[in-house]
N, C-alpha and C positions, 0 to 999 in steps of 0.2 A: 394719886396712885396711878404708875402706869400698869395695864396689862400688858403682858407680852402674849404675843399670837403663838398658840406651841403649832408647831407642824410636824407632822406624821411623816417623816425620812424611813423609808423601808431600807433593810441593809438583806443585800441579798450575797449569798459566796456560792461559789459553786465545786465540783468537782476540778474541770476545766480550771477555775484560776486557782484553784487548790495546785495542781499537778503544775501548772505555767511558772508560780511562783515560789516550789518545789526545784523545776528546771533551774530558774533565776539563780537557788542559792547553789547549784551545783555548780551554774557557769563561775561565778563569783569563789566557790569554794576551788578548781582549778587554775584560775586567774590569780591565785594569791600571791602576792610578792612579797619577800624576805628583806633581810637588809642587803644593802647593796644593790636594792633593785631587782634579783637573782629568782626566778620562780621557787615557789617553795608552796603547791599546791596541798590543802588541808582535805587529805584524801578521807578522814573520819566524819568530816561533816557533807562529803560528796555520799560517800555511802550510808550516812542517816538519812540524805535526803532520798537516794535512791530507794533504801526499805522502805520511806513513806508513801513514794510514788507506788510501788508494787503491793501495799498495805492498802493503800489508796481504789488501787482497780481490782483488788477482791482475788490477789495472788498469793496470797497468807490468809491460812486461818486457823484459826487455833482448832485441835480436837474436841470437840464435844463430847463429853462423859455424860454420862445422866445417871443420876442415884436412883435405884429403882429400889423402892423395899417391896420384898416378897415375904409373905408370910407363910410359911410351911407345918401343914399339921403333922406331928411327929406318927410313930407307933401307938396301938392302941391296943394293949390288953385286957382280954375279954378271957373268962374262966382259967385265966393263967395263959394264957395260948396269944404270944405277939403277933398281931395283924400291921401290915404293911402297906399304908393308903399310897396308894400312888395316881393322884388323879391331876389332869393338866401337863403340860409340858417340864420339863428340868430346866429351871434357870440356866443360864449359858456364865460361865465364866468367864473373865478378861481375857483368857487367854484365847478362847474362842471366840468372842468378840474383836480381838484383831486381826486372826484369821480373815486373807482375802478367798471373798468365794466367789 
């Protein structure tokens, strides 16, 4: 029985050859050639690569939402007579939350 020696290959990527080979498919997706020879540039997979590139360096990001549950104590009747707690701040609305301030 033979053993085999395993060896430990680290595989490293980076942003850099991320974005490089990103560039790559852009050059390649301009350079395209049709029949006859005739350029005929695949301008959708130029600009998939480009969104990646700008996805890539933190140029897109999605909105962040956050689900906040708030618990609110309602009214509180006391000898017939409604009382109105009002303690803490008023939750904000979305619509006040996309307000720039």
């Amino acid at each position: 029985m033979v053993k085999k020696k395993k060896t430990k290959e680290e595989f490293t990527y980076s942003k850099n050859d991320s974005f490089e080979n990103l560039e790559a498919v852009q050059q390649l997706a301009l350079n395209r050639r049709g029949k006859d020879d005739e350029a005929n540039p695949d301008i959708s997979v130029f600009l998939k690569a480009e969104e990646l590139k700008g996805k890539l360096c933190g140029l897109y990001s999605e909105k962040e939402k956050s689900a906040v549950n708030i618990k609110m104590m309602g009214s509180v009747i006391i000898d017939g007579k409604e009382l109105q707690i009002n303690v803490g701040e008023k939750p904000k609305t979305e619509k006040e939350d996309d307000r720039i301030t």
